[in-house]
Every structure is written in C-alpha cells, then in structure tokens.
C-alpha positions in Angstrom: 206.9 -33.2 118.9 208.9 -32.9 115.8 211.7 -35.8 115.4 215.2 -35.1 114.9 216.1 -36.9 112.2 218.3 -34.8 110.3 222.2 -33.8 111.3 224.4 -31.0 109.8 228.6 -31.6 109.8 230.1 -28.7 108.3 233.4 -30.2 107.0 234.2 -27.2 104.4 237.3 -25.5 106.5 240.9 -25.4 105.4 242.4 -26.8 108.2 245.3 -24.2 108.2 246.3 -25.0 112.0 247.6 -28.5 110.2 249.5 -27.6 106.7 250.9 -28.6 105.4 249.1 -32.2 105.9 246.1 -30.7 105.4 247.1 -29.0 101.9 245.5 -31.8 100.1 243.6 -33.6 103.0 240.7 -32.6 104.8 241.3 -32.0 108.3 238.1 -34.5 109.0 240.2 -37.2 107.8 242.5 -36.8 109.9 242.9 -40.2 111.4 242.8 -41.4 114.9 244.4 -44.8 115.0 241.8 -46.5 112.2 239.2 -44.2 111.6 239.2 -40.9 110.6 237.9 -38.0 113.1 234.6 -37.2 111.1 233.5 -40.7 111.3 233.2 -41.0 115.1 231.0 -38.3 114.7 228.8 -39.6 112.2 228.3 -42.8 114.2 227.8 -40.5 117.5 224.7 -39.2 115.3 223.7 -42.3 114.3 223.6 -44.4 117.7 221.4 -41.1 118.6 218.8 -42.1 116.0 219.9 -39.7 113.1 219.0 -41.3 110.0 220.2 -38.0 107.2 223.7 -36.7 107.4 224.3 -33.5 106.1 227.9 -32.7 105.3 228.7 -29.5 103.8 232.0 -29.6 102.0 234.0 -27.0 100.2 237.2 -27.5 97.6 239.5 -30.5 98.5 236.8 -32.2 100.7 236.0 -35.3 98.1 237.9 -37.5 100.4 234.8 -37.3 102.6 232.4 -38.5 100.2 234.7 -41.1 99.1 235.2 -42.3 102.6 231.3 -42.9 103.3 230.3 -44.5 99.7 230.4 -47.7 98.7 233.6 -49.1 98.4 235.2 -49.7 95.1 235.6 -52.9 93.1 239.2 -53.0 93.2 239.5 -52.9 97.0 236.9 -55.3 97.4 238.2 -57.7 94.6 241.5 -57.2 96.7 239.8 -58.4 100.0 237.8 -60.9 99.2 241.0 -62.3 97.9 242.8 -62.3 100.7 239.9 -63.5 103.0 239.6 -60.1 104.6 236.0 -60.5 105.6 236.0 -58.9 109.0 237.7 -55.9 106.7 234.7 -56.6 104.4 232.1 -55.9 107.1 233.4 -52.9 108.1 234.1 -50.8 105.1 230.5 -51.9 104.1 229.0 -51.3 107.3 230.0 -47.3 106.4 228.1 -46.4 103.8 225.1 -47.8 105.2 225.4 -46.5 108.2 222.8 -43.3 107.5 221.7 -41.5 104.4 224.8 -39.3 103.3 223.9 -35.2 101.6 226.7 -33.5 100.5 226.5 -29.5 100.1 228.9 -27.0 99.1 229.3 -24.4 101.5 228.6 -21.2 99.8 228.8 -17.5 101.0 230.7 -15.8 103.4 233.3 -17.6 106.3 232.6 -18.6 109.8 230.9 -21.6 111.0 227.1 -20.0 110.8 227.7 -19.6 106.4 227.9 -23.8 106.4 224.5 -24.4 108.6 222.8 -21.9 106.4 224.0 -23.5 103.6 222.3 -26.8 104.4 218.7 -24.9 104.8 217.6 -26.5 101.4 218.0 -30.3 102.7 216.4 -29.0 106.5 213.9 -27.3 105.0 211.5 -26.7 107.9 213.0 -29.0 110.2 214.2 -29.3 113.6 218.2 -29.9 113.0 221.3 -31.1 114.6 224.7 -29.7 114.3 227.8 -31.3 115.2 231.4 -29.9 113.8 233.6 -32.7 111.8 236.6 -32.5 113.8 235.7 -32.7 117.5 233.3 -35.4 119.5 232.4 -36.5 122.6 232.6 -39.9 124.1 229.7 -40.3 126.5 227.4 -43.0 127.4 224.8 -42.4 126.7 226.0 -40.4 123.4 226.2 -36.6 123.7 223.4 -36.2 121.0 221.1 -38.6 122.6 221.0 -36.6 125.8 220.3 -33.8 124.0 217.4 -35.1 122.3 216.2 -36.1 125.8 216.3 -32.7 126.5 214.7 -31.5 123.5 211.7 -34.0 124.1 211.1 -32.7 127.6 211.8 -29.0 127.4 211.4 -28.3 123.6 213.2 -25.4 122.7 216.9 -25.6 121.3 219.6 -27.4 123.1 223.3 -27.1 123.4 225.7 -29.1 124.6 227.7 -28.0 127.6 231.4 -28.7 129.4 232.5 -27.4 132.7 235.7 -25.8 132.1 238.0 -26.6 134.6 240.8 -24.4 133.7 240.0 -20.8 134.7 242.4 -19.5 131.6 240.8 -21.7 129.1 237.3 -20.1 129.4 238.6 -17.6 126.7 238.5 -20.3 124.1 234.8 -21.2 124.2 231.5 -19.6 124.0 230.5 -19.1 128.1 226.7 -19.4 128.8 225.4 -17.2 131.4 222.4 -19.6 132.7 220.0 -20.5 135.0 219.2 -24.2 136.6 216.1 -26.1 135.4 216.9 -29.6 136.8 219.9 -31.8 137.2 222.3 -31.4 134.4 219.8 -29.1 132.1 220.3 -25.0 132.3 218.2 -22.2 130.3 220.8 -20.3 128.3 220.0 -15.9 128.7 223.0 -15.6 126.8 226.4 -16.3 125.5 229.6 -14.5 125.7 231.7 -15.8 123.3 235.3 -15.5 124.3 235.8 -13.8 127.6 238.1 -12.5 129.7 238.3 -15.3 132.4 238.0 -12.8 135.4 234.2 -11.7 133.3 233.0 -15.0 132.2 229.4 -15.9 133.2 230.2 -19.4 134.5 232.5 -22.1 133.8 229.9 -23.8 131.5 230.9 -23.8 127.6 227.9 -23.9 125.3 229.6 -25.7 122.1 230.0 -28.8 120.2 226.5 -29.7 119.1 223.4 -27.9 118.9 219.7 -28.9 118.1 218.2 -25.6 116.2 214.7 -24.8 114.8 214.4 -23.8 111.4 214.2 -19.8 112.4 218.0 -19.9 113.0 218.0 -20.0 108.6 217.0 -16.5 108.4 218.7 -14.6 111.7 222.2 -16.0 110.0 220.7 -14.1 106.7 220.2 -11.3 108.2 223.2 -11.3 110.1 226.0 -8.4 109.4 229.3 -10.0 108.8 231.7 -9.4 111.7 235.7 -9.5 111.6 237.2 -11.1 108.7 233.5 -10.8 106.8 232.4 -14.0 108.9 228.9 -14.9 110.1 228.9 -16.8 113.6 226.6 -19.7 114.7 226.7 -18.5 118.5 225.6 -14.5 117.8 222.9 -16.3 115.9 221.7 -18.2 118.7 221.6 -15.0 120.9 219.7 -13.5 118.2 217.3 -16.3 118.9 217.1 -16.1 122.6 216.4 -12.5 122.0 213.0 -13.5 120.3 212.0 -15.1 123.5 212.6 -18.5 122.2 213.7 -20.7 124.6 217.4 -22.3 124.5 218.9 -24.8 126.9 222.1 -25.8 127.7 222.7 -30.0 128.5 225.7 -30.4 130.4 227.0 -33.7 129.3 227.5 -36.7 131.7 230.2 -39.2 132.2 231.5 -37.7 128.7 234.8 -36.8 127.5 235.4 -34.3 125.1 238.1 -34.5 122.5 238.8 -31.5 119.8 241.1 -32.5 117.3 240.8 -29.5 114.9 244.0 -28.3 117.5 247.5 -30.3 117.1 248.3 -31.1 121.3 244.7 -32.0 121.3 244.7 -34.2 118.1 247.6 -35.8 119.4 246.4 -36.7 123.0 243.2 -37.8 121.1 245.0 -40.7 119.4 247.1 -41.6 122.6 244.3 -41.9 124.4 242.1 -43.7 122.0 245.0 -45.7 120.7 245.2 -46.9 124.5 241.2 -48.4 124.1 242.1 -49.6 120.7 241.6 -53.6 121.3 244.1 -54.4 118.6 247.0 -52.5 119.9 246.6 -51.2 123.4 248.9 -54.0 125.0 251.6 -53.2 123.2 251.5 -49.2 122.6 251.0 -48.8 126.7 254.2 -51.0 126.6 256.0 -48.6 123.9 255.0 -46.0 126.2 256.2 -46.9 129.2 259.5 -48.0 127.4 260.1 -44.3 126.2 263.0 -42.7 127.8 261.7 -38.9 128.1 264.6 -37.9 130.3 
C-alpha cells in the first residue's frame, strides 16, 4: 500500500471574516498565544509521518514562507547575544520540521481550485489535505488515525465530528453513512449544508481528507457553482459516484478548534493559552479576577 507521505494546506484565502487584521496578514498567521494557527497544523502532519508539506499560497501570503525558513542572521546574531538558546532551538527546529513546497493557487475560487493546484508536486500520489486555519487536538493526532484507516480499508478517508448542536449541522458537510467498525463509517454521500430537520446524521465529514490522485481531474471537470467556485466536497461525491470507496474516521478523544471564525479564534487562544506552561497560572488568575457583571 501506497505511503502517505505528501500533505496539501491551502493557505491562499483573504481572510475577509478578520479585516482589517488580515489586510496585510494571512489569516494562517494568526497567532494563538506563541505560534501561529498554520503551524499546529503542520506539526499535526508531521507527528503523523508527513515528510512534504504543500502549501498553496496566493497574494499577501509570504509571511508563511518566511515563518517556516530558516531564520535570518540578524535575529539569530540578536539571540545568540542575548543567550536565548531555548529561543534558538525552537525557531530552528521549524524549518526542519518537513520539506516545505509553496504553490500559487491559480484558477477559479473555492477550496477544490487550491488542491488542484498542488497536482504537479502530488503527481500520482496518494495525498493529505488539511486547511491552514483549523486543527484538531487528538491523541493520537487526527491524521494519524486516518492513516490507520487508510492502511486497513484503502480507499479515501475523511475525518469526522459529531455535531452536538442540532442548529449547527447547517455549517458543515453531513455524511449520510453506514458503520464498518468502531469509529470508521463508509461515506454514500455528503450533503453539504443542510437544513438541520434533513441532515443525514450528526456526523460532519471535514477538516482533513486523504484523496487518490483521480480527485485531479473530477475538480477539472467540475462546472463552477455560485460565485464561479469549484468545491472539494462535490468532488468527493463525484468520486463516490465512480464506486470508489470513501470512509469517514470519526476522531477520538479529539478536540476540534476552527479559527478561520472570530468567537472560535478567540475561545481557541483562551483555551490553549490555559495549557500554555508559561502562562497558564497566571491568565486562569486574570480570569477569574475579571468582573463580567
């Protein structure tokens, strides 16, 4: 069985949902408390045994590829000076945590334009896609169960959250599925967007996807829906169409955080900012000193 050794991050959107910090920013580096959001997602891929990242970027994104290459001679001149060699370790430790690709996103909108836009570097690969600004915390990593999937079952894989909010189902692709064992589900197909009282299930398909090579050309030949925009998910039920087979890993003992929205980003850095051995001690003090009355 084919190894997955290659991961896709489309990173190429404006970000409009946080402009006017995002008019010369990329919404991936957005941070939460130390580290920006696309980072915890590189190292999710990484700790899963990903050893090419593929980001595709558009206008604005160099910030990215700054972020992941080696640092520059000033900064380290300035701590090496100062003794800063934990600071040392870790800015290092970035850039060598995988083999970085950068691609400009080319063709029409929606998040299927930047997976077919990585097709030269995949070539004919199995692939990973995870989005730049939302992640999973999960032991074992999200991506590492779904390569455990993917070397039992084959196929592609998807990973899956129960939505536990009846009203939120409309947000998310819904997969209407059927058990295969434990925490693993064949996908027949998925409704993206529902009405909550005509969802298939509570199960979300998003987040992170391992995809044969065949998905290049069904987003080619896909017609551009509203706003001119070609959609990973009506790919994927193009796919299942063909009879190939597509399975949905709901994710254990994870937590899911998606900071490309504002209450979300902000409950992300609360929360992590709360772990964060440097400062947790004293921000859960600040906390509980807030008057909110």
């Amino acid at each position: 069985m084919q190894k997955i050794r290659k991961a896709v991050i489309p990173a190429a959107g404006f970000g409009t949902r946080f402009l006017p910090q995002t008019k010369a920013m990329p919404k991936e580096m957005l941070p939460i408390v130390d580290k920006p959001v696309i980072q915890y997602v590189v190292e999710e891929a990484v700790a899963a045994g990903i050893e090419d990242i593929v980001i595709v970027t558009g206008a604005l994104k160099r910030a990215i590829e700054d972020h992941f290459d080696v640092p520059n001679a000033e900064l380290l001149k300035n701590l090496e000076a100062g003794g800063k060699t934990d600071l040392l370790e870790k800015i290092h430790a970035i850039s060598e945590l995988a083999n970085f690709v950068y691609i400009r996103q080319k063709g029409l909108y929606g998040n299927g334009t930047p997976v077919l836009s990585a097709e030269p570097v995949i070539e004919n690969e199995m692939f990973a896609v995870m989005w730049g600004d939302e992640f999973i915390y999960s032991n074992p990593p999200r991506l590492s169960q779904m390569i455990r999937v993917y070397e039992k079952f084959g196929g592609a894989v998807i990973s899956a959250v129960r939505i536990q909010n009846k009203e939120d189902l409309k947000r998310y692709g819904i997969a209407d599925v059927e058990p295969v064992e434990g925490n693993v589900y064949k996908i027949k197909n998925i409704v993206e967007k529902p009405h909550p009282d005509k969802a298939p299930s509570n199960l979300a398909a998003h987040g992170a996807y391992i995809l044969p090579p065949e998905i290049f050309n069904i987003l080619r030949q896909q017609q551009p829906g509203t706003g001119g925009e070609i959609y990973l998910p009506e790919a994927i039920s193009e796919l299942i169409k063909t009879g190939y087979p597509v399975y949905a890993c709901e994710i254990e003992n994870g937590r899911y955080y998606d900071t490309g929205d504002k209450l979300e980003y902000m409950k992300t850095v609360v929360e992590l900012a709360l772990q964060h051995p440097d400062i947790n001690g004293n921000f859960q003090k600040f906390l509980k000193g807030l008057n909110l009355d």
